[in-house]
C-alpha positions, -999 to +999 in steps of 0.1 A: +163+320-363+176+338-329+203+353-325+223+345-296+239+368-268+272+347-262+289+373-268+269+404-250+282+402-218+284+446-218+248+446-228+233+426-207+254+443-177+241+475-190+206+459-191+209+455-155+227+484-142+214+510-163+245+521-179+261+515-209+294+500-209+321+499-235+309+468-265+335+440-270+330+421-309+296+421-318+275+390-305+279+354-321+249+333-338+241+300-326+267+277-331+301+289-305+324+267-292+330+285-265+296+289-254+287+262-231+320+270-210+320+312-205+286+323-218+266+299-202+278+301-165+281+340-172+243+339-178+234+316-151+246+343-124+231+372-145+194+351-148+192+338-114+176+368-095+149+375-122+142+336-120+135+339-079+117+371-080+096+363-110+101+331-133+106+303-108+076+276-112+074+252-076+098+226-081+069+197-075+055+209-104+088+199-121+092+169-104+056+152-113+064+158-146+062+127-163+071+139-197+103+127-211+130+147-214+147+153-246+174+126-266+197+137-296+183+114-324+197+100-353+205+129-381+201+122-415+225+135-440+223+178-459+197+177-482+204+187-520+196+223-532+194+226-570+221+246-584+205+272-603+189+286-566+207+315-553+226+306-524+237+334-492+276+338-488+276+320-460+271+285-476+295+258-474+315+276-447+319+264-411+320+301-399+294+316-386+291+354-396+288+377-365+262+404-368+263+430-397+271+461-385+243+484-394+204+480-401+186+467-428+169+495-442+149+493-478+136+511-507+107+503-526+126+475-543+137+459-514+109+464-490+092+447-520+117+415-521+114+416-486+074+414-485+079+384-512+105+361-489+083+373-457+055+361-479+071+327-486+083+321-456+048+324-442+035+298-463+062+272-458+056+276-420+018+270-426+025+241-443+048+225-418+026+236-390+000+213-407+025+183-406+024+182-367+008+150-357+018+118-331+044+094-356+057+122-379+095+123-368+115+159-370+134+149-401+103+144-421+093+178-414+123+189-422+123+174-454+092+188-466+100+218-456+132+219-478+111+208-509+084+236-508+113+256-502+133+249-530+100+240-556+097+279-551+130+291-560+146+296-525+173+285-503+165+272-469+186+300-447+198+276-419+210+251-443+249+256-439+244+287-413+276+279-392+274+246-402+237+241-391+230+207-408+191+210-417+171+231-435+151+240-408+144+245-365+125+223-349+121+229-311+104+201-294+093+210-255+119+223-233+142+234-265+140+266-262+156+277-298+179+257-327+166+224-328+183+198-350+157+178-370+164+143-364+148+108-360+126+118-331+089+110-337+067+133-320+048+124-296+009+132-283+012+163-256+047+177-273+047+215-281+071+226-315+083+256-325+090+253-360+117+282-373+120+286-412+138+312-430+137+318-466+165+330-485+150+348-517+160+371-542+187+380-518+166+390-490+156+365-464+123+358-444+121+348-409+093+335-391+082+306-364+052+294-342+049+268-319+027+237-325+006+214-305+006+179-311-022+158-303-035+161-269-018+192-253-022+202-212-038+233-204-009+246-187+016+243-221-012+258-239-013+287-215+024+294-217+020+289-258-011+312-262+008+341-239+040+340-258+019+345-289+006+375-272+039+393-262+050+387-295+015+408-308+019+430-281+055+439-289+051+444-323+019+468-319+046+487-299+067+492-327+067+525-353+095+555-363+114+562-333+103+543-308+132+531-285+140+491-293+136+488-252+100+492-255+100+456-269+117+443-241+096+460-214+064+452-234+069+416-235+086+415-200+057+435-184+031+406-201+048+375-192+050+380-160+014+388-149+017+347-161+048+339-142+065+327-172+100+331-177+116+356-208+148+337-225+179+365-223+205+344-242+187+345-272+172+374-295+158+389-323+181+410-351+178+429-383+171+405-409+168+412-449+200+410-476+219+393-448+205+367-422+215+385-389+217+425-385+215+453-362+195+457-341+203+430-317+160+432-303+162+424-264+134+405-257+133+415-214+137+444-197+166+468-207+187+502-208+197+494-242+197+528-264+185+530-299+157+542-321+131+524-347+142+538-382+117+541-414+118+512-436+138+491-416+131+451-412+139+429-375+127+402-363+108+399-329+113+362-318+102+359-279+108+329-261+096+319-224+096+292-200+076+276-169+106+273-150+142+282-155+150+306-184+185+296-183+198+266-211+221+239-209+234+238-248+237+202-259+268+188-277+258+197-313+266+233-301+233+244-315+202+230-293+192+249-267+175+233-240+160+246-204+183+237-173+153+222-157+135+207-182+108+224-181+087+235-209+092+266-241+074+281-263+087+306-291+073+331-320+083+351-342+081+376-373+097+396-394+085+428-390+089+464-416+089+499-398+060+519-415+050+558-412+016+542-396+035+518-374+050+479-381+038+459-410+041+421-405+061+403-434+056+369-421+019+365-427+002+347-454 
């Protein structure tokens, strides 16, 4: 589940002006009420020369688009979780927790409980991914989802994340990130990124891939199979002190020999006994200072666009949506800093 830069105004100046300025609180996840007004319009000015030099797609190409745009469906009430689950801190509170201050780095033990959520979280995702068909509406995935989750002993991490009201993300065409499962069937041609975190043990498991349903163009198959890549490219990038940057550049550098846009607002984090950590990972081209530490755990979560990488968020305060409507595509994994490199912990 990304993290989002509402609150990184300093870094992402420093991201384009090469030098580091003074932080403000660390950055706000998802849900912020104060995000649509200040960060959004502060990101639109920040975005809008990368999207001329490098992102923009024609504007025809936007306008023959038949697809439908996007509607807020009907949202079913929180699904039960058995008592006897362990639950994250964060449950039943409206607050959502900024980012801990610190990394996530492990022992044996934990890179352990961390390979066994990873693990889980892997599997759940498979499973959903094999749900994706023309009828099945968002909420059903979701509820299946939450079962295998809790059959296996596990909290569903979004469940209750800053009042997030499902158990998991679901990211239907131009949503870019933080989906609300709902009563939206999918429909033949849709892309879905499906985002499912595991809480287990105490140690949580993040992960997400983007679907096709049915009958898919070859142009949102292009910009799927390419974000797939960066995220492979990025993480092949990764090992003991290697600057976090590199990810940004790597992925950057990719998606544009496509002409596809790379989503700033959003981005990855430490991830293992809490949900969202240091490193905040940049997923674009930065100045950003900081160094891969041994047994650490982060995500790597790209996410780019066709058109615009600039969202409108919707009313929900959660789903993220591109300005122009055009289409996004996400992965993501959980990755563990090795002597020999990265080790993936979202893989079955």
């Amino acid at each position: 589940m990304a993290a989002c830069t509402s609150s990184l105004q300093p870094r992402l100046l420093s991201s384009i002006f090469g030098d580091r300025l003074v932080h403000s609180s660390t950055p706000f996840l998802g849900r912020n009420p104060g995000f649509k007004n200040a960060s959004i319009q502060f990101s639109r000015t920040l975005c809008n020369l990368a999207d001329i030099l490098f992102n923009r797609r024609s504007k025809d190409d936007l306008i023959n688009n038949k697809r439908k745009l996007l509607q807020p469906g009907k949202v079913s009430p929180r699904l039960h979780v058995p008592d006897h689950i362990l639950k994250p801190p964060y449950v039943n509170s409206h607050h959502t927790p900024g980012i801990a201050s610190g990394p996530e780095i492990h022992d044996e033990m934990g890179k352990e409980s961390m390979r066994a959520s990873g693990r889980l979280a892997a599997q759940v995702l498979e499973y959903a991914g094999t749900l994706v068909q023309p009828g099945i509406t968002t909420d059903e995935i979701d509820k299946a989802v939450h079962q295998m989750i809790v059959d296996n002993g596990a909290y569903p991490s979004p469940l209750g994340y800053g009042g997030f009201p499902k158990s998991v993300c679901t990211s239907i065409n131009e949503c870019i990130c933080h989906g609300i499962p709902d009563s939206r069937a999918l429909e033949d041609g849709d892309i879905i990124n499906i985002d499912v975190t595991v809480y287990l043990n105490g140690y949580h498991g993040d992960t997400s891939a983007t679907f096709f349903c049915g009958d898919v163009d070859e142009d949102a198959k292009k910009l799927v199979q390419v974000t797939r890549e960066c995220l492979q490219k990025a993480i092949l990038r990764c090992a003991p002190g290697v600057e976090f940057k590199q990810i940004g550049k790597t992925i950057h550098d990719h998606a544009d020999k496509f002409r596809f846009g790379v989503v700033r607002q959003f981005v990855g984090h430490g991830v293992g006994r809490v949900f969202h950590a240091d490193p905040v990972i940049l997923h674009f081209r930065n100045n950003e200072r900081g160094c891969m530490i041994l047994g650490q755990t982060f995500t790597i979560e790209p996410m780019l666009t066709m058109g615009s990488t600039r969202s409108v968020i919707w009313d929900d305060n959660w789903t993220a949506v591109t300005e122009d409507g055009s289409l996004s595509a996400q992965f993501e994994h959980t990755i563990l800093i090795t002597e020999n490199g990265a080790e993936i912990l979202t893989q079955c």
